[in-house]
The first five atom37 places (N, CA, C, CB, O) and aatype in JSON, in Angstrom:
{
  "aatype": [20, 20, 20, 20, 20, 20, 20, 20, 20, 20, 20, 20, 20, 20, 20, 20, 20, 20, 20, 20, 20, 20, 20, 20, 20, 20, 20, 20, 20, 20, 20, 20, 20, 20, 20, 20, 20, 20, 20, 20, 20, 20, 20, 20, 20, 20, 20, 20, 20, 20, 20, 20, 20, 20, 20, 20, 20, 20],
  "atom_mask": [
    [1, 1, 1, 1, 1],
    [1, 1, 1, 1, 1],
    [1, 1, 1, 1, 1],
    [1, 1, 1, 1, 1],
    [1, 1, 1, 1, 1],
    [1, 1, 1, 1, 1],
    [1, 1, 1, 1, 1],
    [1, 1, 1, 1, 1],
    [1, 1, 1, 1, 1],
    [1, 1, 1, 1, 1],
    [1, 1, 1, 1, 1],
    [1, 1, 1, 1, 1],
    [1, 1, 1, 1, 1],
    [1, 1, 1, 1, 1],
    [1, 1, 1, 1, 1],
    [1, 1, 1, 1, 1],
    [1, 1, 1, 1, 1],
    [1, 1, 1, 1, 1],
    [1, 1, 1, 1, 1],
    [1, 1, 1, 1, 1],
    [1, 1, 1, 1, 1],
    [1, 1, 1, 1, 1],
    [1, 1, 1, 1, 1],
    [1, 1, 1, 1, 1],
    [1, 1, 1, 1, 1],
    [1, 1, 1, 1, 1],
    [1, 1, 1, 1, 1],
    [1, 1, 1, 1, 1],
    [1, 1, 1, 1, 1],
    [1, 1, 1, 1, 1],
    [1, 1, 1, 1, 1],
    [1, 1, 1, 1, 1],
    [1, 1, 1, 1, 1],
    [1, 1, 1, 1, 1],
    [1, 1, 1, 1, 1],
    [1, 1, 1, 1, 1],
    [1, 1, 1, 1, 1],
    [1, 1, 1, 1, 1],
    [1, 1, 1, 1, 1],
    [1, 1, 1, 1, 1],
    [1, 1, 1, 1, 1],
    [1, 1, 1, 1, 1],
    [1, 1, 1, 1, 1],
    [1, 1, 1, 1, 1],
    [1, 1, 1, 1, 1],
    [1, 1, 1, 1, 1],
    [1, 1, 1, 1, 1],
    [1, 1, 1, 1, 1],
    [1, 1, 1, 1, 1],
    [1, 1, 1, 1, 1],
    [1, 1, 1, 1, 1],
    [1, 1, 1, 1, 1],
    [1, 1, 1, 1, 1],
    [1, 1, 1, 1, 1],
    [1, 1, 1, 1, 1],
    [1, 1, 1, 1, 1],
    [1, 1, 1, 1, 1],
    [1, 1, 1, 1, 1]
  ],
  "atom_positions": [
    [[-15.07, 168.29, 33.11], [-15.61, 168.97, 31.96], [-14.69, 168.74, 30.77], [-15.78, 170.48, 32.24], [-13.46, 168.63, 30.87]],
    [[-15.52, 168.65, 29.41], [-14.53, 168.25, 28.4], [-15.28, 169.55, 27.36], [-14.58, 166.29, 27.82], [-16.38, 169.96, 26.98]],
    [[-13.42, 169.89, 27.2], [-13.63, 171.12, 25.97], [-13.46, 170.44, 24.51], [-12.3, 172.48, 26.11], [-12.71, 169.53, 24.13]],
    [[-14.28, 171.11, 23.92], [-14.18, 170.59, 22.08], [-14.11, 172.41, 21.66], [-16.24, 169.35, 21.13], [-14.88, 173.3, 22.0]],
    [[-12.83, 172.47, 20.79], [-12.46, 173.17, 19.81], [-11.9, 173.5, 18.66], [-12.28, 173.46, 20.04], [-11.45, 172.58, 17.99]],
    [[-11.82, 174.45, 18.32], [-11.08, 174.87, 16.57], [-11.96, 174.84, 15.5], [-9.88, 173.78, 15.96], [-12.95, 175.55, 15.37]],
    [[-11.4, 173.6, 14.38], [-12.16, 173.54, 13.07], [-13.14, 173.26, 13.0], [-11.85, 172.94, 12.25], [-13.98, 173.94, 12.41]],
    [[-13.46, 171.9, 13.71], [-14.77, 171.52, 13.49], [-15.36, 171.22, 12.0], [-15.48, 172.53, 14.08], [-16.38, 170.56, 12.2]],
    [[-15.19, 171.4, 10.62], [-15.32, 171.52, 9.09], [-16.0, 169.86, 9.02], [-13.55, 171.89, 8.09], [-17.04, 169.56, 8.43]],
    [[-15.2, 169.03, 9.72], [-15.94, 168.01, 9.69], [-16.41, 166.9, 10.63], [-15.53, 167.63, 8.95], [-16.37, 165.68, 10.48]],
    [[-16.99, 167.87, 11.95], [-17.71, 167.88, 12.79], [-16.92, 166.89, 13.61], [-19.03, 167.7, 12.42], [-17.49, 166.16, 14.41]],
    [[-15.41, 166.86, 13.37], [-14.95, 166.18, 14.62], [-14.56, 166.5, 16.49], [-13.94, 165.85, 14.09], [-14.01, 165.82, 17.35]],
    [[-15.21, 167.93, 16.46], [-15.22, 168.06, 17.63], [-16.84, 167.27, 18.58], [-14.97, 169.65, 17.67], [-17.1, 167.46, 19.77]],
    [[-17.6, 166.48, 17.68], [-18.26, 165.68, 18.71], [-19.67, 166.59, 19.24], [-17.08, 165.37, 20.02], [-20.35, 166.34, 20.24]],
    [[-19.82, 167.52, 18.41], [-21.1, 168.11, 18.95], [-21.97, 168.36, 18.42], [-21.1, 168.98, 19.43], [-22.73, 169.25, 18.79]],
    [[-22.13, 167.68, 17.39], [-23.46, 167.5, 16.38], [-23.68, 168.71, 15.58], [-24.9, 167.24, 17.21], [-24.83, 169.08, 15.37]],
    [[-22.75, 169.31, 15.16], [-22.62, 169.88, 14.44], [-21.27, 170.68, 13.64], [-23.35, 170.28, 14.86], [-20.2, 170.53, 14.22]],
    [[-21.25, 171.33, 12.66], [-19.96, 171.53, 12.03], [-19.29, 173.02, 12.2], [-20.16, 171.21, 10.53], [-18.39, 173.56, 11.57]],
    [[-19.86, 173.35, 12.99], [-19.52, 174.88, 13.19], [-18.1, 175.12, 14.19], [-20.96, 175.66, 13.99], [-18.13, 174.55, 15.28]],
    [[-17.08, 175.8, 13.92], [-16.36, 176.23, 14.58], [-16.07, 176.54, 16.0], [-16.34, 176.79, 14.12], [-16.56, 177.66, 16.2]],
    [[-15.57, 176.14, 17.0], [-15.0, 176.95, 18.0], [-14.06, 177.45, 18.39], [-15.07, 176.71, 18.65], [-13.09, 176.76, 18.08]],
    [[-13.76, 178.41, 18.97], [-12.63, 178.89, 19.54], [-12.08, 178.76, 21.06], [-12.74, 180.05, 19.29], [-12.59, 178.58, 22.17]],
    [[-10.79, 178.94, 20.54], [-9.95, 179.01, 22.1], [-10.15, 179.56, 23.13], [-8.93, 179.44, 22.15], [-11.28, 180.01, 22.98]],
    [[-9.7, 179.93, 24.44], [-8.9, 178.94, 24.78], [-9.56, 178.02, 25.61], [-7.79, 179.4, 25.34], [-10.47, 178.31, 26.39]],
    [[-9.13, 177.0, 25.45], [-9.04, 175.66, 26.63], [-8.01, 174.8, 26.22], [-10.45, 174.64, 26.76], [-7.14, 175.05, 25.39]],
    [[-8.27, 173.27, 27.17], [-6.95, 172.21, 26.93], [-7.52, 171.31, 26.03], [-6.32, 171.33, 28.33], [-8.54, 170.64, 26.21]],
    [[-6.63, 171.35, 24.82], [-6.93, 170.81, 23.71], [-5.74, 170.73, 22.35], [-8.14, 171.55, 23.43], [-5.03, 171.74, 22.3]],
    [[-5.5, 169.83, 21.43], [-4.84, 169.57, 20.5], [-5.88, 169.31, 19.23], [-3.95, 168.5, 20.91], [-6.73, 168.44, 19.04]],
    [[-5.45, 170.44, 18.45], [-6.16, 170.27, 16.84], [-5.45, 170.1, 16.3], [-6.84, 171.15, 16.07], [-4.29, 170.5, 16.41]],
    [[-6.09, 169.19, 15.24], [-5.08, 169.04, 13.52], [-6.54, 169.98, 12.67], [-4.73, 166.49, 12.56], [-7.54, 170.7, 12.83]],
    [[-5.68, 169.29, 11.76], [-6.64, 169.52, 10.41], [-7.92, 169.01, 10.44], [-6.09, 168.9, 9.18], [-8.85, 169.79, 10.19]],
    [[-8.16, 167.79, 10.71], [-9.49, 166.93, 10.66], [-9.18, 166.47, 11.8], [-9.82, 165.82, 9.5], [-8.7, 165.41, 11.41]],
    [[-9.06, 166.42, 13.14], [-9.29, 165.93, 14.07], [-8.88, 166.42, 16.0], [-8.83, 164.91, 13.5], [-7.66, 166.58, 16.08]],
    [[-9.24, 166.55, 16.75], [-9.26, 166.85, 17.9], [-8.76, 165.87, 19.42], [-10.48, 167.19, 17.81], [-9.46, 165.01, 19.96]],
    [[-7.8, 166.16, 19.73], [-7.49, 165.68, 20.88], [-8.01, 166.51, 22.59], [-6.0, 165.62, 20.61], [-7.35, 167.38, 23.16]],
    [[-9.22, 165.97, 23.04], [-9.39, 166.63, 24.24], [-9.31, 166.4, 25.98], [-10.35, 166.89, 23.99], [-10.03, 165.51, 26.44]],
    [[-8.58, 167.06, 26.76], [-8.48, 166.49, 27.92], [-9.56, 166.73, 28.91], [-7.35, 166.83, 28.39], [-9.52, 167.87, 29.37]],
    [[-10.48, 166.0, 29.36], [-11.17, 166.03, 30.58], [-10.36, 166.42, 31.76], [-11.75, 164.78, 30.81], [-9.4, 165.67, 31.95]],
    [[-10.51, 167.42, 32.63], [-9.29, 168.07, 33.5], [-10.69, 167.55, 34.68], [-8.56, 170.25, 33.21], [-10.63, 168.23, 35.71]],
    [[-11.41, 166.91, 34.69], [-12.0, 166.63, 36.38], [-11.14, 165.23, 36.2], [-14.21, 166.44, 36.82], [-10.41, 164.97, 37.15]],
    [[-11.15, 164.01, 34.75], [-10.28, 163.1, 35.82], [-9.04, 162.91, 34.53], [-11.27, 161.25, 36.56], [-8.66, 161.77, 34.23]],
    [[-8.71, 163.63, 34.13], [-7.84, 163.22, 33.32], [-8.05, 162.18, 31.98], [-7.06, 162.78, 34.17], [-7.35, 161.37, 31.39]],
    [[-9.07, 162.57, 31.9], [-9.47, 161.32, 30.7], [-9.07, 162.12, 28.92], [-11.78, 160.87, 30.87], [-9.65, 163.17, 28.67]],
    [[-8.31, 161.66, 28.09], [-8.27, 162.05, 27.0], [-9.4, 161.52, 26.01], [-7.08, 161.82, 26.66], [-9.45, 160.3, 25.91]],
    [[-10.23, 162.2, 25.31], [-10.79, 161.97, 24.37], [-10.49, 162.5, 22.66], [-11.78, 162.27, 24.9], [-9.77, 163.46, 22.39]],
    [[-11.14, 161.76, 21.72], [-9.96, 161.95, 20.35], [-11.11, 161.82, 19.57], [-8.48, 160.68, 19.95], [-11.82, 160.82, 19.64]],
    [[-11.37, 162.91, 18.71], [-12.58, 163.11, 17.6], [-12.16, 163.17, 15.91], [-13.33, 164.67, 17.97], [-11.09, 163.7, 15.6]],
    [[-12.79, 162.77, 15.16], [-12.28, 163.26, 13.78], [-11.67, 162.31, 13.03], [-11.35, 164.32, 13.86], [-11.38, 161.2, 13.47]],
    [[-11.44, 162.72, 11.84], [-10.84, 161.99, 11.05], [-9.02, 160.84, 11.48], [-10.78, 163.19, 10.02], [-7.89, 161.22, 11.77]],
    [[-9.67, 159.32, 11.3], [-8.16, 158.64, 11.87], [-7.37, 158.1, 10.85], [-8.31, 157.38, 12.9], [-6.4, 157.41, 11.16]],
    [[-7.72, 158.38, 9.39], [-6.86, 157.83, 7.64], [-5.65, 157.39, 8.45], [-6.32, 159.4, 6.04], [-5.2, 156.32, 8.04]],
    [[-5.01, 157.88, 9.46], [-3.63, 157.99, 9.75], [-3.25, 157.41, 10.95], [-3.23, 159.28, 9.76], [-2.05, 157.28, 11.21]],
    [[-4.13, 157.03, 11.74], [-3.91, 156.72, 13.45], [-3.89, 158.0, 14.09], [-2.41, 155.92, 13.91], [-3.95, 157.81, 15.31]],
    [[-3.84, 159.36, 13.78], [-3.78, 160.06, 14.4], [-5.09, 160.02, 15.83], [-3.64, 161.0, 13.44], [-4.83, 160.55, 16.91]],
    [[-6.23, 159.43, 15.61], [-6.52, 160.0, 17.09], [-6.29, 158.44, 18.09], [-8.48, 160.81, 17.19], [-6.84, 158.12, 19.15]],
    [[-5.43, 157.81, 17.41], [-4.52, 156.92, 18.84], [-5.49, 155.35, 19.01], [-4.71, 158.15, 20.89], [-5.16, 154.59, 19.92]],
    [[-6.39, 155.06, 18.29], [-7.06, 153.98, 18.59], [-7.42, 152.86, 17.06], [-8.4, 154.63, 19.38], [-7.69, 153.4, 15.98]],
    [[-7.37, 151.63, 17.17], [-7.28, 150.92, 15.65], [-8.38, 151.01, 15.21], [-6.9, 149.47, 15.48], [-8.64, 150.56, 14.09]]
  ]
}
């Protein structure tokens, strides 16, 4: 199972829409973007704004 949370403002948690969630689960927010761990196999997934490299891929 993969959690998406926090800001969401510009719908980088990946769920078709821009609305907010809250805590808790396993997860890393910024400002514009979301780091989430799949805990059945360990898979990281990375949403949101990347201006910066922040979500880890070119």
């Amino acid at each position: 199972m993969v959690y998406g949370l926090r800001y969401n403002s510009e719908g980088q948690l990946g769920l078709g829409h821009d609305t907010p969630i809250h805590p808790p689960q396993p997860f890393i927010s910024g400002q514009d973007f979301v780091l989430a761990l799949n805990t059945d196999n360990n898979v990281i997934f990375s949403f949101g704004l990347n201006d910066e490299g922040q979500l880890g891929r070119n």
